[in-house]
ZADO-1210 file (C-alpha; in nm, 4 decimals, padded with zeros to 6 digits):
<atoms>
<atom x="12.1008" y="09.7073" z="08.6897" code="UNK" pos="1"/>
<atom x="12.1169" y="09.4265" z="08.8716" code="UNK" pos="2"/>
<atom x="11.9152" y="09.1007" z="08.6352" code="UNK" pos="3"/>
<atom x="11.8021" y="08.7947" z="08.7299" code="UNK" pos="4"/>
<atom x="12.0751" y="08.6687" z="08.4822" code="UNK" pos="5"/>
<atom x="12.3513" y="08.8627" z="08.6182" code="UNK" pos="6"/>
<atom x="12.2581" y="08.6971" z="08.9491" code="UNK" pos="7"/>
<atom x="12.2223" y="08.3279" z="08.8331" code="UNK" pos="8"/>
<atom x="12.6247" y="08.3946" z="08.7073" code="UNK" pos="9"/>
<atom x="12.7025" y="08.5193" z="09.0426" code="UNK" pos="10"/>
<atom x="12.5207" y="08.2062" z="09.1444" code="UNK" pos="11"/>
<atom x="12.7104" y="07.9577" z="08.9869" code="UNK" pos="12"/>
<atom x="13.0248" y="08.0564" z="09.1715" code="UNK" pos="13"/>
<atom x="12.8528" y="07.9941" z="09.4308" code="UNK" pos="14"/>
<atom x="12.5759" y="07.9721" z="09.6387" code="UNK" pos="15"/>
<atom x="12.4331" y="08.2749" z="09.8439" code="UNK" pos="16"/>
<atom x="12.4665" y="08.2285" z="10.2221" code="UNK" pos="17"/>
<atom x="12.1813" y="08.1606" z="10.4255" code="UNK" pos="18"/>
<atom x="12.1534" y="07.9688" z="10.7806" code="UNK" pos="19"/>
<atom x="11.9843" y="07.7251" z="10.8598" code="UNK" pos="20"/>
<atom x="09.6762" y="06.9435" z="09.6483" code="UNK" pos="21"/>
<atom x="09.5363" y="06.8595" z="09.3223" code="UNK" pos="22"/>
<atom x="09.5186" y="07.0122" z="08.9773" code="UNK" pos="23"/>
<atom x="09.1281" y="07.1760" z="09.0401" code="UNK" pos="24"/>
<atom x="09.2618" y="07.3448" z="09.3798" code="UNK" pos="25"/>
<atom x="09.5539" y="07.5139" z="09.2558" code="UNK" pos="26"/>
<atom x="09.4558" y="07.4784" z="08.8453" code="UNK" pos="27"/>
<atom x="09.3210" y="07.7173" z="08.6160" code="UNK" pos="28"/>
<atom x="09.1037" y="07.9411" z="08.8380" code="UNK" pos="29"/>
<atom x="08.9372" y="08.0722" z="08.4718" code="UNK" pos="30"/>
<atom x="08.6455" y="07.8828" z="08.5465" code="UNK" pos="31"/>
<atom x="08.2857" y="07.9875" z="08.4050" code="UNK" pos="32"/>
<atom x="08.1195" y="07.9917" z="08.7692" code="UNK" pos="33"/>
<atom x="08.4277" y="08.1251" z="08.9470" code="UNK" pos="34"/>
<atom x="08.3457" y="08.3392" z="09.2318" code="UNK" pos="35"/>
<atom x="08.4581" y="08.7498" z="09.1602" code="UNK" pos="36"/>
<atom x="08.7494" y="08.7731" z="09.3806" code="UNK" pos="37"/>
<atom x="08.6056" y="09.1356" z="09.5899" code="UNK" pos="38"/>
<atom x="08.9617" y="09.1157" z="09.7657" code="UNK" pos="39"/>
<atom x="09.2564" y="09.0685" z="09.5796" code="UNK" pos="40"/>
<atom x="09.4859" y="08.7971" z="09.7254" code="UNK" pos="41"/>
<atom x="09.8347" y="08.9303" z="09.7061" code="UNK" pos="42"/>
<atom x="10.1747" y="08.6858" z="09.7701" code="UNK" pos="43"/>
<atom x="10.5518" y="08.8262" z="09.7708" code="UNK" pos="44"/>
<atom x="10.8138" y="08.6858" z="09.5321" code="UNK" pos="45"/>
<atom x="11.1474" y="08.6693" z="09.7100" code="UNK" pos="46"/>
<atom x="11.3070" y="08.8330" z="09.3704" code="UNK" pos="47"/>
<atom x="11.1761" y="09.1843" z="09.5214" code="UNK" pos="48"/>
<atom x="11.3998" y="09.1397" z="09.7623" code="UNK" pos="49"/>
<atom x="11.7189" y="09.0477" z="09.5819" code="UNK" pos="50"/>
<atom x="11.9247" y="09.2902" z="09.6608" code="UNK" pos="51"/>
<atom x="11.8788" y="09.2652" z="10.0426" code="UNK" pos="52"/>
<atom x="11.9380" y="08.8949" z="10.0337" code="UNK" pos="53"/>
<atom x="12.2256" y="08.9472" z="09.8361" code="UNK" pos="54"/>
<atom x="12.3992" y="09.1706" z="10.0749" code="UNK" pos="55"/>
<atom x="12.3289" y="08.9737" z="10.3699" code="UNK" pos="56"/>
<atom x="12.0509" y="09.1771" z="10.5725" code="UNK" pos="57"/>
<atom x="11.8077" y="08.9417" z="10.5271" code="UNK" pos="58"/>
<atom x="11.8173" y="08.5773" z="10.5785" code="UNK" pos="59"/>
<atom x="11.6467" y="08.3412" z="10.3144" code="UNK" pos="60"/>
<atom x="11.5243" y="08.1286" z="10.5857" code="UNK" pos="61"/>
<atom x="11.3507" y="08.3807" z="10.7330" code="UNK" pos="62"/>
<atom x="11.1609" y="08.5129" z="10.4213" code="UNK" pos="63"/>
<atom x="10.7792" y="08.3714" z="10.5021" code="UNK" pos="64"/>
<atom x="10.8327" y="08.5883" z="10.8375" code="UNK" pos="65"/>
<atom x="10.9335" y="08.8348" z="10.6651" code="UNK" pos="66"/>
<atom x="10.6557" y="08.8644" z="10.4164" code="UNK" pos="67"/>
<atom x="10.4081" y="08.8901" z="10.6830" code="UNK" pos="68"/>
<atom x="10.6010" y="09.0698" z="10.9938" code="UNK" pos="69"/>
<atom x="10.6778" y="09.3416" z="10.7468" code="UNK" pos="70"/>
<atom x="10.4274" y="09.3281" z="10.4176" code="UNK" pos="71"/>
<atom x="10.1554" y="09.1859" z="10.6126" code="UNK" pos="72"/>
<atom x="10.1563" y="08.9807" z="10.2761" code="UNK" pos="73"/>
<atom x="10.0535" y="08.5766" z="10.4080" code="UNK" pos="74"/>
<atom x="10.1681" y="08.4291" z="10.1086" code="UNK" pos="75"/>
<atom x="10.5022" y="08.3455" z="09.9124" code="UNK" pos="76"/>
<atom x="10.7068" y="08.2421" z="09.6190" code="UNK" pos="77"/>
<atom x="11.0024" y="08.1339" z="09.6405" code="UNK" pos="78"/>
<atom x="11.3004" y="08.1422" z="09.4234" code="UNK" pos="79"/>
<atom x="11.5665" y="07.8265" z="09.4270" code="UNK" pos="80"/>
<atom x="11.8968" y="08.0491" z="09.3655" code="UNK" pos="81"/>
<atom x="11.8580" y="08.1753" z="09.7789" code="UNK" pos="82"/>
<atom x="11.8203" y="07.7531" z="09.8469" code="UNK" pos="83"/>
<atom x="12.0607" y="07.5858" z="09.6365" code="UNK" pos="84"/>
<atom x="12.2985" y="07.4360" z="09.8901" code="UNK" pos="85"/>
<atom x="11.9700" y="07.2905" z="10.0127" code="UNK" pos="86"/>
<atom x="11.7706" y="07.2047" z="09.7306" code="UNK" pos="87"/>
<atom x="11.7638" y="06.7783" z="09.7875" code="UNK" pos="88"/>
<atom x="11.7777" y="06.8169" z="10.1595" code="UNK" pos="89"/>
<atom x="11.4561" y="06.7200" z="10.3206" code="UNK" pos="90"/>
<atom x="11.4837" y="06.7974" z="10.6326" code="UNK" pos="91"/>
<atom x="11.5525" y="07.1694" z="10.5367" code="UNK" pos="92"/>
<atom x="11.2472" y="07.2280" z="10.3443" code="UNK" pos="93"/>
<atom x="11.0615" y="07.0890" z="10.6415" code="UNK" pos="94"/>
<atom x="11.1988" y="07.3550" z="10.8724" code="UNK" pos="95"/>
<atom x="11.0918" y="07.5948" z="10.5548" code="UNK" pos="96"/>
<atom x="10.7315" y="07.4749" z="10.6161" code="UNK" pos="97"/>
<atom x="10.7764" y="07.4668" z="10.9452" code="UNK" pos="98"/>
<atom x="10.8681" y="07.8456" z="10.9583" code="UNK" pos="99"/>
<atom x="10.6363" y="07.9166" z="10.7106" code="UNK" pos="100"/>
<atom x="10.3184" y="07.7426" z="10.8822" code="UNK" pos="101"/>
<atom x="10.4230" y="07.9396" z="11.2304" code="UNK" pos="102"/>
<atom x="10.3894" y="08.2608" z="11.0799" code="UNK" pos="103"/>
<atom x="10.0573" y="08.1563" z="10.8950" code="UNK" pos="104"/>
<atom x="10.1593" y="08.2039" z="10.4996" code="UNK" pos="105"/>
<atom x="10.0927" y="08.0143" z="10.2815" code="UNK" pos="106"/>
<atom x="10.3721" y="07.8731" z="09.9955" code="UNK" pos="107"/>
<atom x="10.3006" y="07.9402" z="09.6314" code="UNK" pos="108"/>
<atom x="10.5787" y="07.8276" z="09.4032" code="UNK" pos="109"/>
<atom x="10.9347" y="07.8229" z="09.4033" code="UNK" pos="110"/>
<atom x="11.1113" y="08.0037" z="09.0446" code="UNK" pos="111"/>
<atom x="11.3352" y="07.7580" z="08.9477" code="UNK" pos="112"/>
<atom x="11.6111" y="07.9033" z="08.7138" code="UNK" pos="113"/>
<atom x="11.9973" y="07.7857" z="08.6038" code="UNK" pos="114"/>
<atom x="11.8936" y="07.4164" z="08.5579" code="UNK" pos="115"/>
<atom x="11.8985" y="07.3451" z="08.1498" code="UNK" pos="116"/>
<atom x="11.7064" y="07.4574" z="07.8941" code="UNK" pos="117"/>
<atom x="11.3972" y="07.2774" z="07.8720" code="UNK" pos="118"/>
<atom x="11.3950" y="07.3100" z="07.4983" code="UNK" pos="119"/>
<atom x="11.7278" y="07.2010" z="07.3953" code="UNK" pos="120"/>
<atom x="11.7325" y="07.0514" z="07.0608" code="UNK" pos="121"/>
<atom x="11.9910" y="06.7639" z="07.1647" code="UNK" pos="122"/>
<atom x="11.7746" y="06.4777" z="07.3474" code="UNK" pos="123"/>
<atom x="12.0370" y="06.4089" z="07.6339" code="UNK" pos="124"/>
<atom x="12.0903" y="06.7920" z="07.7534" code="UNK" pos="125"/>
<atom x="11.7064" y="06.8700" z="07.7455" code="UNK" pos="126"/>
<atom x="11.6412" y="06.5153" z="07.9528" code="UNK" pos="127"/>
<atom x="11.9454" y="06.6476" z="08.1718" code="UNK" pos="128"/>
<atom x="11.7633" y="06.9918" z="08.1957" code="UNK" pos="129"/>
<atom x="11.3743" y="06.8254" z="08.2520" code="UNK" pos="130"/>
<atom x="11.5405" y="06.6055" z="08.5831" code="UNK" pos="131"/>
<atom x="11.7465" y="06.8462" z="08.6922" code="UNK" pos="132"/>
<atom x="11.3797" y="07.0204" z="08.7879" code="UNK" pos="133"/>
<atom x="11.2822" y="06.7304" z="08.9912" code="UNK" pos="134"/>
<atom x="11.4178" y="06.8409" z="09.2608" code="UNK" pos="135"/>
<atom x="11.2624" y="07.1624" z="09.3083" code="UNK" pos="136"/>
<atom x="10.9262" y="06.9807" z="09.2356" code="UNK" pos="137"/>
<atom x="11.0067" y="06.7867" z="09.5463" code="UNK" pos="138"/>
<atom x="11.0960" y="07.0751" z="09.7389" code="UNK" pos="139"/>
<atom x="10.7521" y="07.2446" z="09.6078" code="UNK" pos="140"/>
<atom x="10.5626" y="06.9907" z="09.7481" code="UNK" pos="141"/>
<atom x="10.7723" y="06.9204" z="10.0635" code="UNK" pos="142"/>
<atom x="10.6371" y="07.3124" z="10.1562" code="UNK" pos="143"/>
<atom x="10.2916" y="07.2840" z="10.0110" code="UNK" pos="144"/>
<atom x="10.3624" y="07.4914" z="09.6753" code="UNK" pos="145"/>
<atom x="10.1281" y="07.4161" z="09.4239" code="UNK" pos="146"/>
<atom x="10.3719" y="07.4715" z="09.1445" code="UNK" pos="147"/>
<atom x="10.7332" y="07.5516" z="08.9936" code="UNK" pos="148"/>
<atom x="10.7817" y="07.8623" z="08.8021" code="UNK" pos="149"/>
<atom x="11.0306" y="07.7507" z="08.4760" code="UNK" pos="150"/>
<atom x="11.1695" y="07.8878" z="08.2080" code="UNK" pos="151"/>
<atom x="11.0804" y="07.7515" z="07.8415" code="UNK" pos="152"/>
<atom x="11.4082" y="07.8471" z="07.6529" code="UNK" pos="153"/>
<atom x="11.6371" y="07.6591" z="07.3658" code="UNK" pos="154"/>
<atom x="11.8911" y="07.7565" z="07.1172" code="UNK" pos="155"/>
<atom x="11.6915" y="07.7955" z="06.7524" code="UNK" pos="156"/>
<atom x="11.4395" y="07.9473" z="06.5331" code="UNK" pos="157"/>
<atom x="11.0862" y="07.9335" z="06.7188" code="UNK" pos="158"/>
<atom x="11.0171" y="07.6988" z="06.4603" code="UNK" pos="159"/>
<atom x="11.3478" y="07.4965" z="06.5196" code="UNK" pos="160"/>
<atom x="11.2048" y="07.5133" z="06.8923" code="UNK" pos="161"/>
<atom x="10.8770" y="07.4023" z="06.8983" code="UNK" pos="162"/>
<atom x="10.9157" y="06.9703" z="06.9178" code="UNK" pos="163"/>
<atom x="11.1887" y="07.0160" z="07.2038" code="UNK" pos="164"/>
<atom x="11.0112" y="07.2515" z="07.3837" code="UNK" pos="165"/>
<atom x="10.6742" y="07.0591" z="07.3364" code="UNK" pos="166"/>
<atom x="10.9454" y="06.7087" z="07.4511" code="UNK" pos="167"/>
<atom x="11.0757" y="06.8738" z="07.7747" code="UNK" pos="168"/>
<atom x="10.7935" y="07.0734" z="07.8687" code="UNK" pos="169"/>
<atom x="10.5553" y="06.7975" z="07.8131" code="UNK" pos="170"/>
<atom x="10.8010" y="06.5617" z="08.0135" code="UNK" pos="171"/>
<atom x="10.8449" y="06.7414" z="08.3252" code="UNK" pos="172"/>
<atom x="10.4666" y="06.8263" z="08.3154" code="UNK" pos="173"/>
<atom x="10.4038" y="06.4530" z="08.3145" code="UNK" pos="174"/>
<atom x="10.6717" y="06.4264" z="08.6283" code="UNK" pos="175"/>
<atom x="10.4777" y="06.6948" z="08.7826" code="UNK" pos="176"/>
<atom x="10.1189" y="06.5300" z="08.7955" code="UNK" pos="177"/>
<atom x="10.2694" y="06.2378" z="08.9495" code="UNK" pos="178"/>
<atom x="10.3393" y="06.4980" z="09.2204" code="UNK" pos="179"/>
<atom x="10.0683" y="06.7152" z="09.1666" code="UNK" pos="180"/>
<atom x="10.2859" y="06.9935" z="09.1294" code="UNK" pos="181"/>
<atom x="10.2227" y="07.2347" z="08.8278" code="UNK" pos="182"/>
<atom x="10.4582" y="07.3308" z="08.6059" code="UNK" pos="183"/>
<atom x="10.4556" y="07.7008" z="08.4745" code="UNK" pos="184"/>
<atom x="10.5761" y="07.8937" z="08.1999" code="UNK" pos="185"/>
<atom x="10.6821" y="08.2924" z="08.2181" code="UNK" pos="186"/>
<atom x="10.7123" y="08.4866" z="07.9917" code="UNK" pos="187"/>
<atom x="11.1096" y="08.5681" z="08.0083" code="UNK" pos="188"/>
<atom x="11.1979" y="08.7258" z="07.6751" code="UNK" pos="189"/>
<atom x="11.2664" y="08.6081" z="07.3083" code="UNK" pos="190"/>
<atom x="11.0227" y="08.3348" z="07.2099" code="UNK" pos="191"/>
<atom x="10.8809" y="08.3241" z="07.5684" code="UNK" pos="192"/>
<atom x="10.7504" y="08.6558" z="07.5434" code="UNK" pos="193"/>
<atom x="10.4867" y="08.5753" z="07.2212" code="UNK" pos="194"/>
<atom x="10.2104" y="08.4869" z="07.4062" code="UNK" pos="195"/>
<atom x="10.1086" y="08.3302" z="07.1158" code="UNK" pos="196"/>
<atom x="10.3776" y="08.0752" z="07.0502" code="UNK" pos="197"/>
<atom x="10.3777" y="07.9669" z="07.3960" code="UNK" pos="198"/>
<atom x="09.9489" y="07.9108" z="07.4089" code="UNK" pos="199"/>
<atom x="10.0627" y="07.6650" z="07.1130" code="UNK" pos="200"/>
<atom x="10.3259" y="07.4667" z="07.2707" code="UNK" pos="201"/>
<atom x="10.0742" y="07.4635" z="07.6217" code="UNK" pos="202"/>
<atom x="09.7867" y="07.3298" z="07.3785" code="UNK" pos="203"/>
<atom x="09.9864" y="07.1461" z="07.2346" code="UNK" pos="204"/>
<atom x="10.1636" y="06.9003" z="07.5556" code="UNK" pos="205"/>
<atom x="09.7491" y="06.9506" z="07.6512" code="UNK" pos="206"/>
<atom x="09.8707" y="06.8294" z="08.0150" code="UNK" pos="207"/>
<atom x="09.6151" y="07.0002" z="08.2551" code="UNK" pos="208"/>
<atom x="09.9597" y="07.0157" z="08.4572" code="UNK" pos="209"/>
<atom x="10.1358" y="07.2899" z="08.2308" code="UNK" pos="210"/>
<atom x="10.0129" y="07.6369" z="08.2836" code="UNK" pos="211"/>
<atom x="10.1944" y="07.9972" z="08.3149" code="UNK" pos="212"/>
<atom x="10.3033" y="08.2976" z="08.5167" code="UNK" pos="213"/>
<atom x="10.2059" y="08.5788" z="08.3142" code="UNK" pos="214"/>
<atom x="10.4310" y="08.8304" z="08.4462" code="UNK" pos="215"/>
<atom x="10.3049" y="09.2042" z="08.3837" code="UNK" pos="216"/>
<atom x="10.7073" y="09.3785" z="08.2490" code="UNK" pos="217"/>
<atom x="10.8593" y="09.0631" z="08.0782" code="UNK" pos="218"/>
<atom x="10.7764" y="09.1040" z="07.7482" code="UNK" pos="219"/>
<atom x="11.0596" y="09.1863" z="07.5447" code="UNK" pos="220"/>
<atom x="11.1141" y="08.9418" z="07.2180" code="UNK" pos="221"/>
<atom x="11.4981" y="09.0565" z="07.1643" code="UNK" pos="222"/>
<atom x="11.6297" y="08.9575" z="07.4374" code="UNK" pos="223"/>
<atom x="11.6366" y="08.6962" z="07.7006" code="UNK" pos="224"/>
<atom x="11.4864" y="08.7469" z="08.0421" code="UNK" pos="225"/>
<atom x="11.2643" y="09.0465" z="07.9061" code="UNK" pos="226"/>
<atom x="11.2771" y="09.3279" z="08.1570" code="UNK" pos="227"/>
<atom x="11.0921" y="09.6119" z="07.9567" code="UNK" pos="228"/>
<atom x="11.2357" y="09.8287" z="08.2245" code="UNK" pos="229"/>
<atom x="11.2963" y="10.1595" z="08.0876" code="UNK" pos="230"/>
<atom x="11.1456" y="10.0950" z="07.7751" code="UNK" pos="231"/>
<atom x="11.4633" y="10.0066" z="07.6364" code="UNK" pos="232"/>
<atom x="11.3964" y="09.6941" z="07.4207" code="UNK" pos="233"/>
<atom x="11.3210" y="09.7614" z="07.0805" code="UNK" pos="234"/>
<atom x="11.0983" y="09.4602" z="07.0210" code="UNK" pos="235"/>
<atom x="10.8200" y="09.3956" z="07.2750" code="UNK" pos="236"/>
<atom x="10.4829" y="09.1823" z="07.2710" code="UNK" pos="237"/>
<atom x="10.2228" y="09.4140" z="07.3543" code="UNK" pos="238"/>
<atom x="10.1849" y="09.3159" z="07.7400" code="UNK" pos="239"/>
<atom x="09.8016" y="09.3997" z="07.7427" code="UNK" pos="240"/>
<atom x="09.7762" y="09.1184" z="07.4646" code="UNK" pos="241"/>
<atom x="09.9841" y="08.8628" z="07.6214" code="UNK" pos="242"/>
<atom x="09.8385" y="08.8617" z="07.9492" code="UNK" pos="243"/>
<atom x="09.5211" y="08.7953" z="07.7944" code="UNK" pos="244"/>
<atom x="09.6597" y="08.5616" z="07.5995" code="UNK" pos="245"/>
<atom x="09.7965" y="08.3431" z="07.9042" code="UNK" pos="246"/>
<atom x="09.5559" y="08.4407" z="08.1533" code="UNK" pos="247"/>
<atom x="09.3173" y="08.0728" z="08.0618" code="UNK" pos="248"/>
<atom x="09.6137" y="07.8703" z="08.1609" code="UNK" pos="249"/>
<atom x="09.7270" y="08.1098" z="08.4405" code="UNK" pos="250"/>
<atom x="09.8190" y="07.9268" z="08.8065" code="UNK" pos="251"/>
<atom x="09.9148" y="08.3086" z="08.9076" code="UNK" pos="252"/>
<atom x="10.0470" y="08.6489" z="08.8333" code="UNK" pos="253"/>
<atom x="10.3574" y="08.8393" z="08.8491" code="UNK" pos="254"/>
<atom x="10.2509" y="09.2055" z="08.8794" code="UNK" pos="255"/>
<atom x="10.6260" y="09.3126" z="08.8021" code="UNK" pos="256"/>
<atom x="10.6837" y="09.6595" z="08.9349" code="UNK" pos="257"/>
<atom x="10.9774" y="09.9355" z="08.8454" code="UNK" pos="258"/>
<atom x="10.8913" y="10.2797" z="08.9301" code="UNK" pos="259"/>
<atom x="10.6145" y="10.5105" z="09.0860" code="UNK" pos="260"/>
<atom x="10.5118" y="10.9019" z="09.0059" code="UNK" pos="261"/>
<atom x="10.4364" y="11.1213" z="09.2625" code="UNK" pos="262"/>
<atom x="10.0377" y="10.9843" z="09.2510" code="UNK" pos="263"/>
<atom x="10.1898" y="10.5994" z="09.3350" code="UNK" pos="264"/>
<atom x="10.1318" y="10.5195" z="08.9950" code="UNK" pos="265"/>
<atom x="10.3637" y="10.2709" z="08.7900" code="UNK" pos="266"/>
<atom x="10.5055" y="10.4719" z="08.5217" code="UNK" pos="267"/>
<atom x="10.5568" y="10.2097" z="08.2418" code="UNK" pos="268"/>
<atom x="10.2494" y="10.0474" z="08.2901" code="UNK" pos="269"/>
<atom x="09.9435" y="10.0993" z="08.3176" code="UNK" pos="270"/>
<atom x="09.8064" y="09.8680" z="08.6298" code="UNK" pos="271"/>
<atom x="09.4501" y="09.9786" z="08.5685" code="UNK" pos="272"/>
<atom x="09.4093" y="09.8159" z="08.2506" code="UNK" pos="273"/>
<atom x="09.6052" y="09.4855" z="08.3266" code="UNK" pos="274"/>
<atom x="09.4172" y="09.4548" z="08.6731" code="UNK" pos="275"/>
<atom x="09.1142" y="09.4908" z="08.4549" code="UNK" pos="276"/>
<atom x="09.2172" y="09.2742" z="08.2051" code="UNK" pos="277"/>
<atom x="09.2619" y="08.9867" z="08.5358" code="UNK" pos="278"/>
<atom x="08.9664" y="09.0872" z="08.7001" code="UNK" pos="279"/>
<atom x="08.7788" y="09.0030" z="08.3950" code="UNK" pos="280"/>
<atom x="08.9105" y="08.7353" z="08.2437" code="UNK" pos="281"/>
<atom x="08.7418" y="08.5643" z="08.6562" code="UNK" pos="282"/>
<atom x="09.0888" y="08.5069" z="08.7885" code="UNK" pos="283"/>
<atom x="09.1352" y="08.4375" z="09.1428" code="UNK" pos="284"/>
<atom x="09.4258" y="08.3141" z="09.2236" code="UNK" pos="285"/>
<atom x="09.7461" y="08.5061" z="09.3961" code="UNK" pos="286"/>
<atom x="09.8497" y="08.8142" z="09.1818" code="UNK" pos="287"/>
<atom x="10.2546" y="08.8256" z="09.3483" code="UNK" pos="288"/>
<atom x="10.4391" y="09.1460" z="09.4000" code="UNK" pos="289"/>
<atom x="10.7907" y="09.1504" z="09.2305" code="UNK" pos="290"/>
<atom x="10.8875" y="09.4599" z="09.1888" code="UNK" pos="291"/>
<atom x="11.2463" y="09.5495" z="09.0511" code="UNK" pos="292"/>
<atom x="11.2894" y="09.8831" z="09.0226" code="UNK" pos="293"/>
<atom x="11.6254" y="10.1010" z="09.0807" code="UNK" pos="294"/>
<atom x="11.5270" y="10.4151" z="09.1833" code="UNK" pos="295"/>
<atom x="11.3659" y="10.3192" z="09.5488" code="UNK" pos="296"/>
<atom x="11.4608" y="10.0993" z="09.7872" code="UNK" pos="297"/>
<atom x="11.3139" y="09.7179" z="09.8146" code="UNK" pos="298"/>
<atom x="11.0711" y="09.7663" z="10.1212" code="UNK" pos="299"/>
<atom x="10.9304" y="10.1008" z="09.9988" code="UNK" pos="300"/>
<atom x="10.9111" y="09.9433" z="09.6501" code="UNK" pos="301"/>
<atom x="10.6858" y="09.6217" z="09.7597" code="UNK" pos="302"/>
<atom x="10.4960" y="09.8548" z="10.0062" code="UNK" pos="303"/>
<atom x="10.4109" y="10.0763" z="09.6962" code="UNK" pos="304"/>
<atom x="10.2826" y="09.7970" z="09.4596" code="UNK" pos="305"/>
<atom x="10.1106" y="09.6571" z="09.7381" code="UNK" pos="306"/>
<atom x="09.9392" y="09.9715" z="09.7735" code="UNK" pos="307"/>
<atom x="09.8882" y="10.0215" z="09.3775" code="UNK" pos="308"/>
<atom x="09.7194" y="09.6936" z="09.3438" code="UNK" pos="309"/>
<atom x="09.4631" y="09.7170" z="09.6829" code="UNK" pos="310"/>
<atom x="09.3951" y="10.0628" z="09.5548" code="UNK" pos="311"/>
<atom x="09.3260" y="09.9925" z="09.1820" code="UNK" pos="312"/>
<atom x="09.1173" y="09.6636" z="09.2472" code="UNK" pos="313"/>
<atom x="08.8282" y="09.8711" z="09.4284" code="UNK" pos="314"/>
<atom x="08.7945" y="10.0594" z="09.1599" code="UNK" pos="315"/>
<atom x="08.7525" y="09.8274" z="08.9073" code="UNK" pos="316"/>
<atom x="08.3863" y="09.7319" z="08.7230" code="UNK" pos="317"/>
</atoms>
């Protein structure tokens, strides 16, 4: 299988080839008079389409066309590995917006990965790790993102953790507002799968600037990055639990796909209860397709979560 950290190694060697608002509008949507979102408003995360991009069949330039010329999907995340050559160059990410605006989607976030861990007990590797974010945060804003997708890991106990995570979470969150770009937390395995843990440390900074990306298949505590895929890990947070959990400081979901019976169901989980468990809970922001399965191609794979979710949602109380 084919993991985001397998990739960000393959990254480092080198870059893949490609060519050429405020806090209360993209916030916590949780609010007590929010709306009940009849429709729900779907985005892509380039991730689904890894493999593809990889190979060289699809151009990462090209992704907001691609979204909606083949998803009919008008909204994106991005994530920086596909952009790195680029990632201080301003005059790219206005041809990004540029591309993006033409095809009328809109730009969520951009995943930033492979820049430092955030909560790094020594003081001059977790400042490195906090501004080497910055400029993805510009980027972010350059295309009209309302936030940066980041991981919250560190070497050490969770109680070892917790000050250098609150230190470099708290910083870049502060960098962030000057931007008014959010900073978000996924859940990505070991400590950043307890939904619990990671509430704290977001109470905790208590910078309206700091919320999460609940993803629906990362919760796996033994190992980093998460993927329950398989149902292989042999520690995992109850998913049900933690999405409830980070739901009140949720800026958007990952509804993390793998595979699909013969009914278009997702076999590992059940998207009934954590569409519920959104729905509820008066979310209405983007819920963005990611799916990462192995046994069915890319296209067919977004297509069929696409179709899960629409299909689900009209059902729901």
């Amino acid at each position: 299988m084919k993991t985001r950290r397998t990739f960000l190694k393959q990254a480092a060697l080198g870059a893949t080839a490609i060519s050429l608002p405020s806090t209360s509008a993209f916030g916590n949507p949780l609010l007590p008079n929010s709306p009940e979102m009849k429709e729900p408003k779907i985005s892509l995360a380039q991730w689904s389409l890894h493999r593809t991009l990889e190979k060289g069949n699809l151009l990462a330039i090209d992704f907001a066309s691609i979204s909606k010329n083949s998803y009919g999907i008008d909204a994106v995340e991005y994530v920086n590995q596909f952009y790195v050559d680029h990632a201080t160059d301003e005059g790219f990410w206005n041809t990004m917006k540029g591309r993006a605006n033409n095809s009328g989607v809109k730009s969520q976030l951009i995943m930033v990965d492979n820049e430092g861990e955030l909560g790094n007990p020594k003081d001059d590797e977790r400042k490195k790790a906090v501004e080497n974010h910055y400029k993805w945060i510009h980027a972010a804003k350059i295309l009209g993102c309302h936030s940066i997708r980041v991981n919250a890991f560190g070497q050490g106990t969770k109680e070892e953790l917790k000050q250098p995570l609150i230190s470099g979470l708290g910083a870049l969150a502060e960098y962030g507002a000057t931007e008014k770009i959010n900073v978000l937390i996924e859940n990505h395995g070991l400590h950043t799968s307890d939904g619990k843990y990671m509430t704290d440390i977001i109470k905790s900074v208590d910078n309206p600037y700091l919320g999460t990306l609940p993803d629906f298949g990362n919760w796996c505590l033994s190992k980093e990055w998460g993927s329950t895929q398989n149902n292989t890990c042999d520690q995992v947070y109850d998913r049900y639990q933690g999405l409830k959990d980070f739901l009140p400081y949720a800026k958007g979901v990952s509804a993390k796909s793998y595979h699909f019976d013969a009914e278009g169901n997702e076999t590992i989980m059940d998207y009934a209860r954590l569409l519920q468990i959104v729905k509820d809970a008066g979310f209405d922001g983007y819920i963005g397709i990611e799916f990462e399965g192995e046994n069915m191609n890319e296209p067919e794979g977004i297509k069929a979560t696409k179709a899960l979710i629409e299909r689900i949602w009209k059902g729901l109380d």
